[in-house]
N, C-alpha and C positions, 0 to 999 in steps of 0.2 A: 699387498703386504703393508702392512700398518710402517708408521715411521718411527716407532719403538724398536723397530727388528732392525734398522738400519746405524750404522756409525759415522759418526760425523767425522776425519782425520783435516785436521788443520798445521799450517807453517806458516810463521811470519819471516818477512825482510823488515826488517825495521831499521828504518835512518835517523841517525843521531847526530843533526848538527853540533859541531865541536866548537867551543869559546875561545877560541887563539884570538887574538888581536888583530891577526892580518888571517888575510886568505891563503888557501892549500900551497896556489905558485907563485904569487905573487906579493905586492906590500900593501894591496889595497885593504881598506877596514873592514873587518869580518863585522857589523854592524845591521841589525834587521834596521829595514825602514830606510827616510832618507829619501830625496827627491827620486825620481826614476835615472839612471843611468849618469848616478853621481860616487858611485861606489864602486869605479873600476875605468881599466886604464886599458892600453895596447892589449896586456895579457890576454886579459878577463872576456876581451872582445875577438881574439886570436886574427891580431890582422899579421901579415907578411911576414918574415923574420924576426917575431918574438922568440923566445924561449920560456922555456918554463924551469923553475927552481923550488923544491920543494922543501917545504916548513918543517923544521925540524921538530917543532912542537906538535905537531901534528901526531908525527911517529910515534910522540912518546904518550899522547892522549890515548890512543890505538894502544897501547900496550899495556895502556895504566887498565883499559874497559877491556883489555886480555886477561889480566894476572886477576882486575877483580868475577872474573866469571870462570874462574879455575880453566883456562884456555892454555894450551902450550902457544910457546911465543917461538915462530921462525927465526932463526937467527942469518938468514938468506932470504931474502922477498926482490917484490920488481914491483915496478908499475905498467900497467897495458892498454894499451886503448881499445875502447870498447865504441863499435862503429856503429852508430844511426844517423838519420837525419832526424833533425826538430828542430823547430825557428826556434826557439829558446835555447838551441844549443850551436853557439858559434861557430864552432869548429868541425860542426858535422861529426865528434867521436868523444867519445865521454873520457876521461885519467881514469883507472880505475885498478882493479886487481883480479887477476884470472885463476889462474894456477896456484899460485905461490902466494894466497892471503898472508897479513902478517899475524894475525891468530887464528887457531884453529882447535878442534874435541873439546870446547868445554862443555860447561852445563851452568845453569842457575835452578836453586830448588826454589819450589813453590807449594803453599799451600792451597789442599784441596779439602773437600768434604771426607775425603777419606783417609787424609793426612799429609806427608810430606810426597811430594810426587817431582822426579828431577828430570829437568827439560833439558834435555841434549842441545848444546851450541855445536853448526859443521864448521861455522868461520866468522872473522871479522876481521873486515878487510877495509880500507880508504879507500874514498874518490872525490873527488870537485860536483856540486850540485849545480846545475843547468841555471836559465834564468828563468822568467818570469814572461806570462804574456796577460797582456789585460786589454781585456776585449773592450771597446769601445758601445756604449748603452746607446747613443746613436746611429750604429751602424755604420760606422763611417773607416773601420778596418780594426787592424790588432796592431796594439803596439809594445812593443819589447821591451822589457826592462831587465839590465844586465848585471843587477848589485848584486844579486844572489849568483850570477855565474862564479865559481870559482869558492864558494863558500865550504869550507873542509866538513866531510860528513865521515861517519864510520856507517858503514851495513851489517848487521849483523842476522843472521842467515841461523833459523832454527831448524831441526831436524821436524818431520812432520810428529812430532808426539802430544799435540795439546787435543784433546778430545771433545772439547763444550767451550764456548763462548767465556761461561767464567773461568775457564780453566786459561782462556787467551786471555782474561783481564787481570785475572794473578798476575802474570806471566807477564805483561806490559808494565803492569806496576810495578813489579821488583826490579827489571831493567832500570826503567825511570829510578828507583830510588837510585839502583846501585852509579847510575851515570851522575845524582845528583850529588850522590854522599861523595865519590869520588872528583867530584868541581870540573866536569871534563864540557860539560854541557847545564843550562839552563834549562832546558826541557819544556819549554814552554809551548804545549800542542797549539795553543792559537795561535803564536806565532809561527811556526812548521817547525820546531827544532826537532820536533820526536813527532815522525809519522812512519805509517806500517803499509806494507804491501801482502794482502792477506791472502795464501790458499787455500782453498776449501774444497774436500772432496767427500764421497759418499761411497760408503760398501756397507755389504748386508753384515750383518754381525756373524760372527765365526772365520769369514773370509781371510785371508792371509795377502792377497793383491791388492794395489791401491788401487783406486778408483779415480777415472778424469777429473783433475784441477780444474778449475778456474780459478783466477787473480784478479785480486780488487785495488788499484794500485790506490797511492797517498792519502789513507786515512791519516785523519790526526785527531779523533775524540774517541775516548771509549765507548763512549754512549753510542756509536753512531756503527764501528767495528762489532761491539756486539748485536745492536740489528741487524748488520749485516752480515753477519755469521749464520745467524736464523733466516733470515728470508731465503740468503743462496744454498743451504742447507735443505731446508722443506723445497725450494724450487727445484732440486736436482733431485731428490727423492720421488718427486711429483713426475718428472722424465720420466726417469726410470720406469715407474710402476704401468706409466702409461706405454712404455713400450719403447720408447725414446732410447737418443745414445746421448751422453755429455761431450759438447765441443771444448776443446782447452781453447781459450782464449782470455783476453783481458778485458775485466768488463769494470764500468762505471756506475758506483754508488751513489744512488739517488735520495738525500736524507728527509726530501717532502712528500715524497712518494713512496718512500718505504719500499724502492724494487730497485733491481740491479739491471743493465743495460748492456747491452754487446757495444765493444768498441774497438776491436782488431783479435784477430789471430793471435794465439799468445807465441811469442818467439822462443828458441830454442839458444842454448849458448853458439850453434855454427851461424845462428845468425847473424852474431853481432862483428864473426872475423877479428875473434881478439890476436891482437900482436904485442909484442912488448915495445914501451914504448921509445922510440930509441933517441929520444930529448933527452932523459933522465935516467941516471944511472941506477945500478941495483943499488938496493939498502941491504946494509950489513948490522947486524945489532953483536956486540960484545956479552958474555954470563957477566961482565961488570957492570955493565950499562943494562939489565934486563936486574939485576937484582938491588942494584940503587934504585929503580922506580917501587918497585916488590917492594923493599925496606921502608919507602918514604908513603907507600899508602895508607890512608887513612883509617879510623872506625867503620867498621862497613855496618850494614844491618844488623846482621845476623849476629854477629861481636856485641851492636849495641839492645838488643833484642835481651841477650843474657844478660848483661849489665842491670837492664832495668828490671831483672825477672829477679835475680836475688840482692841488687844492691835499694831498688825501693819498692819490690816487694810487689809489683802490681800484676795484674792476674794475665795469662797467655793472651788470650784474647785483647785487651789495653796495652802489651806490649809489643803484637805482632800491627797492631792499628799505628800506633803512634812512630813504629820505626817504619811505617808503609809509605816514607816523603819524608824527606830531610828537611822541609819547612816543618811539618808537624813537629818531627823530635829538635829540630835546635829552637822554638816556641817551646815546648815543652820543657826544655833544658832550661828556656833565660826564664820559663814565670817560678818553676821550684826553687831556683839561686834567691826567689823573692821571695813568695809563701811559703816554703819549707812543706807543700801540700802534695804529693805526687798523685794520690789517690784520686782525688779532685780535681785536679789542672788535666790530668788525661779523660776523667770519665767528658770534661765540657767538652773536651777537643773530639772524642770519640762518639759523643751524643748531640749537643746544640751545636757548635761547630761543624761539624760533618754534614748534617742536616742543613742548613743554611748554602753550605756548598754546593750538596745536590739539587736544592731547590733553584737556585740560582747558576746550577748550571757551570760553576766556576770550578778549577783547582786549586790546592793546596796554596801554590806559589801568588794567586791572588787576594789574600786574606791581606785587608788594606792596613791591618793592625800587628803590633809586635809581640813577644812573649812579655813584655813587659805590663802591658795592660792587663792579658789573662792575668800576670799573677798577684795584681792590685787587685783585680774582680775576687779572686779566690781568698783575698787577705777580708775584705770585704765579706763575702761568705762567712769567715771562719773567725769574726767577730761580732757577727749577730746584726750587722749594719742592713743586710738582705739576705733574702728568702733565698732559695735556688731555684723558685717559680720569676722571681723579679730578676735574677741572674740569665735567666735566659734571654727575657727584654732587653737588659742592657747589651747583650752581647750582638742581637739585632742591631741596637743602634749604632755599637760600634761599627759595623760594618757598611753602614749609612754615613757616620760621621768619625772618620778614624782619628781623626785629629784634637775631639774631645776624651777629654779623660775619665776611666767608670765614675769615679767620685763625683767630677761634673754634671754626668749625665745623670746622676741618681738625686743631686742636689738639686737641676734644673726638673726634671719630671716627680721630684715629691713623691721617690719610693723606698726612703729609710723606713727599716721594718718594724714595725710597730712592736715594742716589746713592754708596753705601759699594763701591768698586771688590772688594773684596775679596769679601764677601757678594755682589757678583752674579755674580762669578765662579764659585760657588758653585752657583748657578741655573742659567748659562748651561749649567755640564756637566752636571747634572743632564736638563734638555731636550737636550739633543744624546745623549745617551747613553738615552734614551728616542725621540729619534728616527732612526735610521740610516738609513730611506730618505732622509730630507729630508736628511741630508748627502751622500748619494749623488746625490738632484736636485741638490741645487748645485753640486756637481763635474761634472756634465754642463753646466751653464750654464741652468739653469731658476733665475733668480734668484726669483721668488714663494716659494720654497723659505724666503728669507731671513724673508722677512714673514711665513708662516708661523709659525716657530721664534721671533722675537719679541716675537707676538702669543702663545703657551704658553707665554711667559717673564711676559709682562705679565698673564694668565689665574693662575699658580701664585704673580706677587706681590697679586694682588688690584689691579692696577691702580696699585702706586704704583713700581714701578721706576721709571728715568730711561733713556725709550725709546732718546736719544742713544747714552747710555753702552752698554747691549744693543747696542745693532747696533755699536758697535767691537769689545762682547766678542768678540760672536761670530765676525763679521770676521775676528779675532785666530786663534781656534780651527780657523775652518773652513779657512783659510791655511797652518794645520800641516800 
């Protein structure tokens, strides 16, 4: 049976390291980085009669990444321990929430190829993130590093409804905005703030039963979760066909090898012996205290998505790209306060920008330049000083040298755009007199003819002619 006939059903966990100041129990600095095992105390390390106390900002971060995912918020929750062993984790049993998450039924919609499609949330619940082990490149042992123990995460726990890879990277992306628009998290996948624990399973199409999971724990690239949605996808398909059964277990994403790896048994929740934890007390939330956070949240997307759809006018497509990262839309926001240009400041962001990011591999959040320089670039544009061929150069450089300004860069590389009537006169017969078919096509009415000819006008000025001014020359010429 071909693998057209079969359905891919996926869920994510996805962990959302939270930006509080201190840690989940304790005062140590919630801080990426930092020497190894300088970023925590007794707690963090669970020796002998500690205690734990937990961060009231925490609660309310979980509740803000509740109310913005249309979740009902428990107004009764606990904290439970959740039992394993793992040298990264002190205390032999993880804080976490069992029963009684503190959000729970939302959704987040997403765009598909077939339109709006809404992804059910089962919960979102808090815990403390484990530490850190780094294996020694001598062989000489593993050694522990405990900064990240204690670190406040939210998990948020999807129902299995996402069906195709892009349908998981929607789906990643609009969490990320909505945790970024809401200031709850930084999200920065290289540093681990935002990684997913991915399920993926296989049934023939028609079928109504799911099909054996397996789990791919701590992705943090999309690049890397959508491979690996396809290779464990066609590998489980490949089972099957052959006759095979799928084992549930946890396996290991190999990103140079492009395969996936056994690496345990996958556990079940009686594995882990949850109890509640009886350090800490239940959390109680008030409808006063649950609708002060409600009142105080911000612009979310899809609020700011409309905004731009009839306050400047730009087209679905440019306003679902630019509210996709709250870096994109507040650059977008500081270059229009400059150029007055909406039209323009998003197609760059949406087309050279975007591009540049993929190529390189980076996100949103690492664009080493501000909306302020886009919207000097764009004032630039929309005075005739450059081309939008030379705009795009500059906008490379910026990203090379953030610290020069477009004006500089266009001053030091000698690409004010040539707008000297005389001198492109000059060019235009130059090209026309090298091309004679192409005047020929356009006296028969093949207008591409035109485009052509001043695209070898803008090729011979190195991109800084004044395209306008070209196609009247020419115009002029071809007329004679």
């Amino acid at each position: 049976m071909p693998k057209q006939d079969y359905e891919t059903i996926i869920g994510l966990e996805v962990h959302c390291e939270l930006s509080t100041k201190t840690k989940i129990f304790c005062g140590c600095p919630n801080e990426f980085g930092g020497e190894p095992n300088t970023h925590c105390c007794p707690i963090c390390m669970a020796m002998p009669g500690t205690l734990p106390v937990l961060n009231e900002k925490v609660v309310e971060y979980a509740v803000k990444a509740g109310l913005a995912t249309n979740c009902k918020i428990s107004q009764k929750s606990k904290n439970d321990r959740k039992n394993y062993f793992y040298p990264d984790l002190p205390k032999a049993y993880q804080i976490s929430q069992f029963d009684r998450p503190l959000c729970y039924d939302g959704y987040v919609n997403i765009e598909t190829e077939d339109g709006e499609k809404k992804i059910r949330l089962e919960r979102i619940h808090i815990e403390e993130d484990a530490g850190k082990l780094n294996h020694d490149d001598y062989g000489r042992g593993t050694f522990v590093d405990l900064n990240r123990a204690g670190v406040p995460l939210i998990e948020c726990v999807s129902k299995p409804d996402l069906r195709s890879k892009e349908e998981v990277d929607s789906y990643l992306r609009k969490l990320k905005s909505i945790f970024e628009y809401i200031g709850i998290s930084d999200c920065k996948m290289q540093e681990g703030s935002l990684r997913a624990d991915v399920n993926v399973s296989v049934r023939k199409k028609g079928a109504t039963e799911l099909g054996t999971r397996t789990e791919m724990k701590n992705m943090n690239s999309f690049r890397s979760i959508s491979r690996a949605i396809e290779y464990e996808a066609n590998r489980q398909i490949e089972v099957l066909e052959n006759g095979g059964e799928i084992t549930q277990e946890t396996l290991r994403w190999d990103d140079i090898s492009g395969k996936t790896f056994s690496m345990r048994d996958k556990e079940e929740a009686q594995d882990y012996r949850y109890f509640p934890d009886p350090d800490l007390v239940a959390i109680q939330l008030s409808d006063e205290y649950i609708e002060t956070i409600q009142k105080a949240l911000p612009e979310l997307p899809e609020s700011r998505k409309k905004r731009y759809l009839e306050e400047y006018k730009l087209i679905p497509k440019a306003a679902n790209f630019v509210t996709s990262s709250k870096y994109f839309s507040d650059m977008f926001e500081e270059a229009i306060s400059i150029c007055q240009n909406p039209k323009t400041a998003s197609n760059l962001l949406m087309t050279e920008i975007a591009r540049i990011l993929n190529e390189r591999e980076e996100e949103p959040e690492q664009i080493p330049f501000t909306g302020k320089e886009l919207g000097e670039l764009v004032q630039l544009i929309d005075k005739g000083t450059i081309s939008s061929s030379i705009a795009k150069k500059v906008l490379e450089e910026l990203f090379e040298n953030p610290k020069v300004s477009p004006s500089k860069i266009i001053e030091e590389k000698g690409w004010v755009q040539i707008s000297d009537e005389g001198a492109m006169k000059e060019v235009v017969k130059k090209i026309l007199e090298a091309n004679p078919q192409s005047i020929a096509d356009f006296k028969a009415g093949k207008d591409r003819a035109l485009g052509f000819l001043v695209g070898q006008a803008m090729k011979e000025t190195k991109g800084k002619a004044n395209p306008q001014l070209l196609n009247k020359l020419f115009m002029e010429e071809l007329k004679k």
